[in-house]
C-alpha positions as CSV (number, residue, x, y, z in Angstrom):
1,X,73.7,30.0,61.7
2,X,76.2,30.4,64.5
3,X,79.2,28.0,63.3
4,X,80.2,27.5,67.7
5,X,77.2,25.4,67.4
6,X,78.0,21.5,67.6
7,X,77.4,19.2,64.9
8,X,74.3,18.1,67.1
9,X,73.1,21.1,67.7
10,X,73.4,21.7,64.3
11,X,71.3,18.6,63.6
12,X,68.6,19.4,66.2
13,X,68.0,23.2,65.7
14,X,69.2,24.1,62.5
15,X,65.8,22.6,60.9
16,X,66.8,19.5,59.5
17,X,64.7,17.5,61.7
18,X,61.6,19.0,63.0
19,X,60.5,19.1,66.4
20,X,58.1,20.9,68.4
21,X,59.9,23.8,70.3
22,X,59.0,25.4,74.2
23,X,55.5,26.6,74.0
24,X,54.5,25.0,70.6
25,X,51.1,23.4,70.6
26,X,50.3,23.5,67.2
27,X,50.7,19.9,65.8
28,X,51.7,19.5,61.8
29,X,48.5,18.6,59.4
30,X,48.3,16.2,56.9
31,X,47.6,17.1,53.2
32,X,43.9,15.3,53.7
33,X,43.1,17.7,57.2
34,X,43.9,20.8,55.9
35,X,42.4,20.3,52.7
36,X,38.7,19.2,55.2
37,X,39.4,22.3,57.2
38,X,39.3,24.4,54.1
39,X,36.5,22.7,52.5
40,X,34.5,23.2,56.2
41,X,35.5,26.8,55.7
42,X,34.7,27.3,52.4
43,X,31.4,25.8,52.3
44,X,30.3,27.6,56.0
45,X,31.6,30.8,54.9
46,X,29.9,30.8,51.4
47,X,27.0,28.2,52.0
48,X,24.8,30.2,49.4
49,X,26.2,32.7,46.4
50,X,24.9,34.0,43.5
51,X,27.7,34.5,40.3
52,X,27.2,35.9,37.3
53,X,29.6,35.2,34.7
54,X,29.9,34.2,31.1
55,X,30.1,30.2,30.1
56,X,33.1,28.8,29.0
57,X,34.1,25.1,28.0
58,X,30.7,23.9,28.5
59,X,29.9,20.3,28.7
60,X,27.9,17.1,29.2
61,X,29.1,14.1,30.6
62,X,27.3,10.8,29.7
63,X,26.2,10.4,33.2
64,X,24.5,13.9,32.8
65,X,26.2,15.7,35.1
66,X,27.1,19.3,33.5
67,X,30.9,20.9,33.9
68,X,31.7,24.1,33.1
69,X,33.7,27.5,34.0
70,X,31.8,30.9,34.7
71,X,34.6,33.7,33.4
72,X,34.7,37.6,33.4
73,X,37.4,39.8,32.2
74,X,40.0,38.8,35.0
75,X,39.0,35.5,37.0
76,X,38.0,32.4,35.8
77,X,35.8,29.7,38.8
78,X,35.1,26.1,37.6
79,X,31.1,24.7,38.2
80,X,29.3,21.4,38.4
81,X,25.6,21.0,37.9
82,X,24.4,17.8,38.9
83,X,22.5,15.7,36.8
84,X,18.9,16.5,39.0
85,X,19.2,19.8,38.4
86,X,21.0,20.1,34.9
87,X,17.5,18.3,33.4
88,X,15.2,21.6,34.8
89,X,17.5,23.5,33.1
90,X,14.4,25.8,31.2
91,X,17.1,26.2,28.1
92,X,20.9,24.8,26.9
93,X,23.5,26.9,28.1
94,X,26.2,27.3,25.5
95,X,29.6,29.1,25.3
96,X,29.9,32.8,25.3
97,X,26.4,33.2,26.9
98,X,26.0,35.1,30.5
99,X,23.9,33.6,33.2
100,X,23.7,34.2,36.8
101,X,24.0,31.0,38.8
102,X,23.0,30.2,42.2
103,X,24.7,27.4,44.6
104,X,27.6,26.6,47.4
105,X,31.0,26.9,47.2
106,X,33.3,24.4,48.0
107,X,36.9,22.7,47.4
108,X,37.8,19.9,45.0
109,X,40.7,18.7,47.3
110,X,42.0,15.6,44.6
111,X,42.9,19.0,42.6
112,X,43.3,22.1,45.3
113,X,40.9,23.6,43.4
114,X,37.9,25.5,44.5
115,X,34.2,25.2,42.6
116,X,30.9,26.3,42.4
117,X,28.1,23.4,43.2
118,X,24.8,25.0,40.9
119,X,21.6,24.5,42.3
120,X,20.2,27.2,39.2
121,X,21.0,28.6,36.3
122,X,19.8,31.8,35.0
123,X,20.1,34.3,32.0
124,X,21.7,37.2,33.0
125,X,19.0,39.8,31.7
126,X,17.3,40.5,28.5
127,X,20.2,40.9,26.5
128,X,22.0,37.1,27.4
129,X,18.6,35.8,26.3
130,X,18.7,37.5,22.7
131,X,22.4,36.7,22.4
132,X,21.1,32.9,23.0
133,X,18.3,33.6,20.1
134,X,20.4,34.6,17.6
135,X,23.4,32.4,18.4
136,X,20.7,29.5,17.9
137,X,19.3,31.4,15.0
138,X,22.1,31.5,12.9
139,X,23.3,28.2,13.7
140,X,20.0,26.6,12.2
141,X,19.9,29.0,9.7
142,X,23.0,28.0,8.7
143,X,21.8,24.1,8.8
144,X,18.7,25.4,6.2
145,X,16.1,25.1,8.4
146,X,14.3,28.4,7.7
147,X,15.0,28.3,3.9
148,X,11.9,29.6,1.7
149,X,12.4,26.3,-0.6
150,X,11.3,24.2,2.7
151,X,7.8,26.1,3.0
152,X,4.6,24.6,1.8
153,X,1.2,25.5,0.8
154,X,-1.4,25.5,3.5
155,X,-4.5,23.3,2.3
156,X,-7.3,25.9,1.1
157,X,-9.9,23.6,3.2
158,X,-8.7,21.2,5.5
159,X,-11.0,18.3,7.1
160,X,-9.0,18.1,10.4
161,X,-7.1,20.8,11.8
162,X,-4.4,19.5,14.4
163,X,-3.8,21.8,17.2
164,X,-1.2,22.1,19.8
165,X,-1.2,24.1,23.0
166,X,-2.6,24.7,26.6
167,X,-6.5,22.6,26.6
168,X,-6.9,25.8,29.7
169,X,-6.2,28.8,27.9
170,X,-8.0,31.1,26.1
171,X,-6.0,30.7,22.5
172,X,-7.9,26.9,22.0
173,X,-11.4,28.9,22.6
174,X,-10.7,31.7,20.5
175,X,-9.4,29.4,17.4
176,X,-12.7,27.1,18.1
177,X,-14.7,30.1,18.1
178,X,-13.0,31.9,15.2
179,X,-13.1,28.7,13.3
180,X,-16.7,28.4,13.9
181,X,-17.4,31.3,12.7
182,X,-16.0,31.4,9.4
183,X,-15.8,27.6,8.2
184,X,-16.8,24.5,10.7
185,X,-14.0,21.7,10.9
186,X,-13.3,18.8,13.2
187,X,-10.1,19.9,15.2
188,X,-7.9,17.5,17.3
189,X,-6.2,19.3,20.5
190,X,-2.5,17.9,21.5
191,X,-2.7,19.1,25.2
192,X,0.8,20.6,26.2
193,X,2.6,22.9,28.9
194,X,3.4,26.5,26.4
195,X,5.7,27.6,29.4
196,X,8.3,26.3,32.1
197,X,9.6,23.2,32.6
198,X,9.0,20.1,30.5
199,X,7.5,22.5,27.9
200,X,9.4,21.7,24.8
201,X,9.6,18.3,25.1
202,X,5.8,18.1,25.3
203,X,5.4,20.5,22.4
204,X,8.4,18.7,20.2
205,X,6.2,15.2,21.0
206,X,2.7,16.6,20.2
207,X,4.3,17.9,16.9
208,X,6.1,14.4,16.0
209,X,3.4,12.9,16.8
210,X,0.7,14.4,14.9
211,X,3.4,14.1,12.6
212,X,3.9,10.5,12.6
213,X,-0.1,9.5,12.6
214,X,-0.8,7.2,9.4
215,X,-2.9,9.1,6.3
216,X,-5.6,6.2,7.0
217,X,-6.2,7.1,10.8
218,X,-4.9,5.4,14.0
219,X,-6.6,4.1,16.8
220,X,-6.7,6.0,20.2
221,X,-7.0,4.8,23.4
222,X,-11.1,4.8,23.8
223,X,-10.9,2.5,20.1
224,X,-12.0,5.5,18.2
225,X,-10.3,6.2,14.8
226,X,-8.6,9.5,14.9
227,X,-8.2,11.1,11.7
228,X,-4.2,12.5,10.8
229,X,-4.6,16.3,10.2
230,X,-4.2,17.9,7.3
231,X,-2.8,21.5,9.0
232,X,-1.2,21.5,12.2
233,X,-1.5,24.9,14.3
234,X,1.2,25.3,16.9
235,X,-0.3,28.6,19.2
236,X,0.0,30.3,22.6
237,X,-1.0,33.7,24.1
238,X,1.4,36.8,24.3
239,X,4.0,36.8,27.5
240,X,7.6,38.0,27.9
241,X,10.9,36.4,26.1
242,X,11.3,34.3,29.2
243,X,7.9,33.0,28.7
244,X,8.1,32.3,25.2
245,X,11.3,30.7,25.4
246,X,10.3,27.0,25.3
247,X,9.4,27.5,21.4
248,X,12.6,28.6,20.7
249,X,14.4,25.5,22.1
250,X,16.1,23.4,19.9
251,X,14.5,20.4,19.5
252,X,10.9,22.3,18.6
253,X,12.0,24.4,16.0
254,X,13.5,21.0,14.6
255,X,10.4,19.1,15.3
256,X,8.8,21.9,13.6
257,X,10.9,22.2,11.0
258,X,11.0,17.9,10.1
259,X,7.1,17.9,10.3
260,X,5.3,16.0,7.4
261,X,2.2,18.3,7.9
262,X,1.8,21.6,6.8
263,X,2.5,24.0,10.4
264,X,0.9,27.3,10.8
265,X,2.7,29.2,14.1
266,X,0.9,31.3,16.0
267,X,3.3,31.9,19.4
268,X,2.3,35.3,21.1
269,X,1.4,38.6,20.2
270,X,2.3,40.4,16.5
271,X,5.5,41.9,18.4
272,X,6.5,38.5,19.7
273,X,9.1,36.4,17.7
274,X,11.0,32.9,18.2
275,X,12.7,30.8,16.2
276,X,9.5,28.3,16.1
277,X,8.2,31.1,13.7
278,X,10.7,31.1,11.6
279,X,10.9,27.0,11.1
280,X,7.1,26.6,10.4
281,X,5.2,26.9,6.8
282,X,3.1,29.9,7.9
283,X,3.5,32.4,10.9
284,X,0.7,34.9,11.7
285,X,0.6,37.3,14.3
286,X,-1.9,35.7,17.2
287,X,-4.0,32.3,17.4
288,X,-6.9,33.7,16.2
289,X,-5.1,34.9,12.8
290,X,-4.2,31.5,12.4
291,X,-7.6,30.2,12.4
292,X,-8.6,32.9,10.0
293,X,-5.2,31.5,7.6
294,X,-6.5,27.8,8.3
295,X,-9.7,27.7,6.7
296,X,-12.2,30.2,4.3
297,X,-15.0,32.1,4.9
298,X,-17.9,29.8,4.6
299,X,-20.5,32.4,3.9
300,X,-18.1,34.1,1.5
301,X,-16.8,30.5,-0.1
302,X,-21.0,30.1,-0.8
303,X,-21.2,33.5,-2.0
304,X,-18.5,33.0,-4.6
305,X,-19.8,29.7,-5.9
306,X,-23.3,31.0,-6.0
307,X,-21.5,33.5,-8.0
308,X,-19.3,31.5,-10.2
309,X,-22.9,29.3,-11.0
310,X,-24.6,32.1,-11.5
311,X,-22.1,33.3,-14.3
312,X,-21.8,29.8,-15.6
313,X,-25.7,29.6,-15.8
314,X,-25.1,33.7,-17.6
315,X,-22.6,31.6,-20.1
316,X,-24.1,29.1,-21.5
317,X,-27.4,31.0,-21.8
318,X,-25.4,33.4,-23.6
319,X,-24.1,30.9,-25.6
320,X,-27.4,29.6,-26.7
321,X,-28.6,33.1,-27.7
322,X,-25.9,33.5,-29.7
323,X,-25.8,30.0,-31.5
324,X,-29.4,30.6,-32.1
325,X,-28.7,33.9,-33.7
326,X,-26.0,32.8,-35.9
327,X,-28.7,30.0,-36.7
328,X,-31.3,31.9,-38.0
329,X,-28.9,33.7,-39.7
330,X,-27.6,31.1,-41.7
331,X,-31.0,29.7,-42.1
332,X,-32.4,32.8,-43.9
333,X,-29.1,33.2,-46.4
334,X,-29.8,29.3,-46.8
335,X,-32.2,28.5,-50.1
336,X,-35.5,27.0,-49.9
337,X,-35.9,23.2,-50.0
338,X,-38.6,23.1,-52.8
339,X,-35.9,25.1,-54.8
340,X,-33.0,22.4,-54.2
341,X,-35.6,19.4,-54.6
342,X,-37.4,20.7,-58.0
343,X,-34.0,20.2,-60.0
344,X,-34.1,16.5,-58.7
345,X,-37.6,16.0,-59.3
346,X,-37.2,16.8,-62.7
347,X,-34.3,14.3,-63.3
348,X,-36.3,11.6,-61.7
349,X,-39.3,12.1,-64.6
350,X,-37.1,11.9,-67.0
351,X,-35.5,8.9,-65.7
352,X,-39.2,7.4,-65.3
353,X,-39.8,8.4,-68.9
354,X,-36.5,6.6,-70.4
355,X,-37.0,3.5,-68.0
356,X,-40.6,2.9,-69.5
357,X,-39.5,3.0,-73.1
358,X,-36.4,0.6,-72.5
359,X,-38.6,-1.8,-70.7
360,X,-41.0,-1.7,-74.2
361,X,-38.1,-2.2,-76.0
362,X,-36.9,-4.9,-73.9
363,X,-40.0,-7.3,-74.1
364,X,-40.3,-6.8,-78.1
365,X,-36.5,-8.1,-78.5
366,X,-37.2,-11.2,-75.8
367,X,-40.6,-11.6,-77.9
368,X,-38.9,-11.8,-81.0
369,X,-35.9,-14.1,-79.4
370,X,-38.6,-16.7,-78.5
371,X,-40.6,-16.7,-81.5
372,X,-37.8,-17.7,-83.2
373,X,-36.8,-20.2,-80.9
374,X,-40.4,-21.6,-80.8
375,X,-40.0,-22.9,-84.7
376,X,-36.8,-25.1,-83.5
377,X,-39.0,-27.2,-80.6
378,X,-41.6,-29.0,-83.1
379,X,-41.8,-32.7,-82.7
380,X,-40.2,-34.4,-85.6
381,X,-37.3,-32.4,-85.3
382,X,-37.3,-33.4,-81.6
383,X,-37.5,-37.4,-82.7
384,X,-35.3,-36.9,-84.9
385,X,-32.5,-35.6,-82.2
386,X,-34.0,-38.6,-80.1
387,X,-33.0,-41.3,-82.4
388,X,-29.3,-39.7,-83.6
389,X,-28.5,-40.0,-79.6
390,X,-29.7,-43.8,-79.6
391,X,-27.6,-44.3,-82.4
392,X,-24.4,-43.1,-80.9
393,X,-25.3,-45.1,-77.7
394,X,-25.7,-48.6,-79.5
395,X,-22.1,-47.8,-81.0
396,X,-20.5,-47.4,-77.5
397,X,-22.4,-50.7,-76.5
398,X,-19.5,-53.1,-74.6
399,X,-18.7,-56.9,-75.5
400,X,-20.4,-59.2,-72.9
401,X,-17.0,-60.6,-72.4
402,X,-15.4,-57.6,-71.4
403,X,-17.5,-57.0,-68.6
404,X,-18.1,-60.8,-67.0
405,X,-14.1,-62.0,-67.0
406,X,-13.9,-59.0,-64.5
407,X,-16.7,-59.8,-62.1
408,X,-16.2,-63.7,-62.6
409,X,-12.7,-63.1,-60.8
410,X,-14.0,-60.7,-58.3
411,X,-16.4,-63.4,-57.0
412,X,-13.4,-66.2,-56.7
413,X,-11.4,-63.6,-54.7
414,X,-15.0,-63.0,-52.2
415,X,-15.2,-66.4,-52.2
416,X,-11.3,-66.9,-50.9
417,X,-11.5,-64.6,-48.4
418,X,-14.5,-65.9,-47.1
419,X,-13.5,-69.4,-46.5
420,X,-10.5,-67.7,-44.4
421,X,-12.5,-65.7,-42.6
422,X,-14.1,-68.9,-41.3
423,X,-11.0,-70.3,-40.5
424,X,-9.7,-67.4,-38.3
425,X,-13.3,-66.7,-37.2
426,X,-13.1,-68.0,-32.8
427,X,-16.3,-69.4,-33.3
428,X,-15.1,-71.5,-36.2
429,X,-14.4,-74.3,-34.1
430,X,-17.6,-74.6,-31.7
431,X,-19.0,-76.8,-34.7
432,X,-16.5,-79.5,-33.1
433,X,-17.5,-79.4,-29.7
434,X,-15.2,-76.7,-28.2
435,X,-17.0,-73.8,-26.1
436,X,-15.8,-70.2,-26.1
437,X,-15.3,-68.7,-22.5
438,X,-16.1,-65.3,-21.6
439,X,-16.5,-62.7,-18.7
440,X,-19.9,-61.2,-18.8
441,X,-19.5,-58.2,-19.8
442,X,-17.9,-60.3,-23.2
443,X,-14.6,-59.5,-23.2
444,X,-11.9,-63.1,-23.7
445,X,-11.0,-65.2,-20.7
446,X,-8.0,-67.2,-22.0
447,X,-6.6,-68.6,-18.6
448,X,-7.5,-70.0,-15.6
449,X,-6.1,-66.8,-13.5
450,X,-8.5,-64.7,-15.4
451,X,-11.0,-67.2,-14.9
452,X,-10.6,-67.5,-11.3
453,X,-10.6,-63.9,-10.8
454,X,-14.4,-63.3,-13.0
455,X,-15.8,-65.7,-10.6
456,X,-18.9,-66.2,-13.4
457,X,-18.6,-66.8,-16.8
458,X,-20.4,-67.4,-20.4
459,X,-19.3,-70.7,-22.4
460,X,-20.1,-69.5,-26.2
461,X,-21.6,-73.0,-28.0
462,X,-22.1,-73.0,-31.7
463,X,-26.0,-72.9,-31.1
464,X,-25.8,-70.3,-27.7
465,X,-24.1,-69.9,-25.0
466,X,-24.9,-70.9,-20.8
467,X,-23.6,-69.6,-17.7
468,X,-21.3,-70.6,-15.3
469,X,-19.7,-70.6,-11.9
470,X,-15.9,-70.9,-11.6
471,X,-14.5,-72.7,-8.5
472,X,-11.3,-74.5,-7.5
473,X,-12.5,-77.6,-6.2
474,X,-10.8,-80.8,-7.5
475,X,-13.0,-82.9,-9.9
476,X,-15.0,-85.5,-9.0
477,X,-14.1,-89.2,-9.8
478,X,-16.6,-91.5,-10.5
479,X,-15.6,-93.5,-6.9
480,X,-16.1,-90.1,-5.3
481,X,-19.0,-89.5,-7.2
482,X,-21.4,-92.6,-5.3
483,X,-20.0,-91.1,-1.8
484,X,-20.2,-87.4,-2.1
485,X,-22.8,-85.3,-3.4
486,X,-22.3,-84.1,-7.2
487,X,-21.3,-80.1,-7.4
488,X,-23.9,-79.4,-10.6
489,X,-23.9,-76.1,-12.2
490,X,-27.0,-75.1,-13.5
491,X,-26.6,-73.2,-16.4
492,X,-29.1,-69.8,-17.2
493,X,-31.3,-69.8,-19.5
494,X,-30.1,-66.5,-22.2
495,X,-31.7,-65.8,-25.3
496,X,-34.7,-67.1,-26.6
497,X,-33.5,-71.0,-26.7
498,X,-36.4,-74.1,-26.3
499,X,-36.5,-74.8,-23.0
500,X,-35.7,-78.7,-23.8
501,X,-32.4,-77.7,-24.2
502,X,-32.0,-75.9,-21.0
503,X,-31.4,-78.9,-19.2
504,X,-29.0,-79.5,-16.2
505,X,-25.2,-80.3,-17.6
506,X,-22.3,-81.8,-15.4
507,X,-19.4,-79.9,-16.0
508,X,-17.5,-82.7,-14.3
């Protein structure tokens, strides 16, 4: 700077203060207009690219937008994938993998940042789409899904065979036709999409929900009962990686994997492999393998029990023969029966013998008993027993006043309690002209209250009793009497009484 200048020039030119100078006509921008004019720039001069690169610090947002940065070995360019588009994603991107991804360029001016706007997202060859595999491999490998202690047995026959895959293909008419052919079983088809978009979710759900049908049935939409599979077959036809892809997506393998039912896979050709494979209880080379694993021979299941009955029906004939055998052989080393009963026969004569001559001897010994017993019954010697007992009798004989001075004093005590039993007796008195009342079914009435309440009543006289009517009317006075009509009771006859004594009474 020239130091003749003045203080003002100084000031004006020395670019402290800026001004437009002779011939300028480029006004100064704002932050906000340059950063527009390179964002007009950007996006017109790279409207559509395509940019491979490898994934790095890959992420979801909750409102499902994806961010992310595509890097090689010297650059590094941020990328958004909006929400619309990140859900047709036909896998999950992860870190490290190499995709090719097609979109716009443009600016993120609240960061002076440039980014790439992703329409779609593609695996860059072959060898990205492996790298995927086994990085997905190993990390459910890792979480045991694939372990040997997970597998079960495949039913030998199953009643309902649960299928999953495309209702249009050819793999659901060559299982129906292979399983015709060998063994005939009811078979449920859980129509899906086996490739593109949406794919894996619909296989995951028809998996889940075979999985999640009650043992007893459910009911489907036309009221029908739908029986829960015993074997579940998850199939499709041969095709590239790519094609296969949607059965080795996560949440399949895990669907898979989680099942309750027994899962035979059956995804592409014998070459083919996914991780679907891997997860389920059986894998066989092609769909119509797995309906050859899924069921028997039915021809060669008959066969075989004709066989086994057959050699049952062999056995026990064989049996037979042989117990026979070793029966007739036993029989002849056996003696004769006349041989083992004449031994007996001859003990029983001799018993016979011995029992006849102790009987003889018997009835001489009783003979001789009673004759000697006969002498002692003649008649005298009878009498004379008779009148040694009526001696001893008279000698026991009792004074007569032994026996009366105890039943004299028995009949004064009868007589005692007799009179009081009169005395306490209720009908003791009637003699004296008092009555006895009573309700008619006989139990006491002993005051008015129970006397009003029975309404009718007996009065018990010493020679019978009448009935009568209760009522609370006040007595009639002889002065009342001549003016009023008398209230007369007339008393029923009861019993068998003379009728002269049934007359009227005035209870007043």
């Amino acid at each position: 700077m020239d130091d003749s200048l003045s203080l003002d020039e100084k000031l004006l030119g020395g670019g402290l203060l800026a001004e437009s100078g002779a011939g300028d006509n480029a006004a100064p921008l704002s932050v906000s207009e340059i950063s527009g004019s390179l964002k007009r720039v950007v996006e017109d001069r790279f409207g559509y690219v395509r940019i491979r690169g490898e994934i790095s610090g890959y992420k979801r947002a909750a409102s499902g937008h994806v961010y992310l940065a595509l890097k090689d070995d010297r650059a590094v360019l941020d990328g958004v994938m909006w929400k619309g588009n990140a859900g047709r994603l036909p896998f999950k991107p992860e870190d490290g993998v190499e995709v090719v991804v097609s979109g716009k360029l443009t600016t993120y001016p609240g960061r002076s940042k440039y980014q790439v706007v992703i329409d779609k997202m593609e695996l860059a060859g072959e060898g990205a789409l492996m790298q995927l595999f086994e990085k997905l491999k190993a990390k459910l490998q890792g979480e045991g899904l694939f372990d040997q202690n997970r597998k079960r047995a495949i039913p030998f026959l199953p009643k309902t065979i649960g299928v999953v895959t495309s209702p249009t293909g050819s793999v659901i008419r060559d299982i129906l036709h292979r399983l015709a052919d060998r063994c005939p079983t009811h078979v449920m088809v859980w129509p899906v999409l086996v490739q593109g978009e949406g794919a894996a979710k619909q296989i995951a759900g028809a998996i889940n929900g075979f999985s999640n049908m009650e043992p007893g049935g459910e009911r489907g939409e036309d009221n029908g009962a739908l029986a829960r599979p015993d074997l579940i077959i998850v199939a499709r036809g041969g095709g590239s990686i790519e094609d296969l892809w949607c059965f080795n997506e996560e949440e399949v393998v895990r669907a898979v994997a989680d099942c309750s039912i027994p899962v035979i896979s059956a995804v592409g050709h014998e070459t083919d492999t996914t991780l679907c494979d891997f997860a389920a209880d059986l894998r066989v080379p092609t769909p119509t393998a797995a309906a050859e694993m899924a069921v028997p021979v039915r021809a060669e299941w008959l066969a075989s029990l004709n066989e086994t009955n057959a050699r049952m029906a062999w056995s026990v004939q064989r049996g037979f023969a042989t117990a026979q055998e070793r029966l007739e052989a036993q029989r002849r080393l056996m003696p004769a029966l006349t041989d083992l009963l004449r031994p007996h026969q001859q003990r029983v004569d001799e018993l016979t013998d011995g029992m006849k001559y102790a009987m003889g001897q018997n009835v001489a010994q009783a003979r001789n008993r009673f004759s000697v017993s006969e002498g002692a019954l003649r008649p005298a010697i009878l009498r004379q027993r008779l009148d040694a007992a009526k001696s001893r009798l008279e000698r026991f004989e009792l004074p007569v006043q032994l026996v009366g001075r105890p039943l004299k004093d028995a009949k004064q005590r009868l007589a005692n309690l007799w009179r009081l039993a009169e005395q306490v007796s209720p009908d003791g008195p009637l003699k004296r002209g008092y009555a006895r009342v009573s309700a008619l079914d006989e139990s006491v009435i002993g005051s008015r209250e129970a006397a009003m309440k029975a309404g009718a009543v007996h009065l018990h006289f010493h020679d019978g009793k009448v009935a009568a009517q209760i009522t609370d009317s006040p007595v009639a006075t002889p002065e009342l009497a001549a003016n009023k009509p008398r209230r007369v009771v007339k008393p029923k006859t009861t019993g068998n009484k003379n009728p002269a004594d049934d007359r009227q009474q005035d209870l007043f």
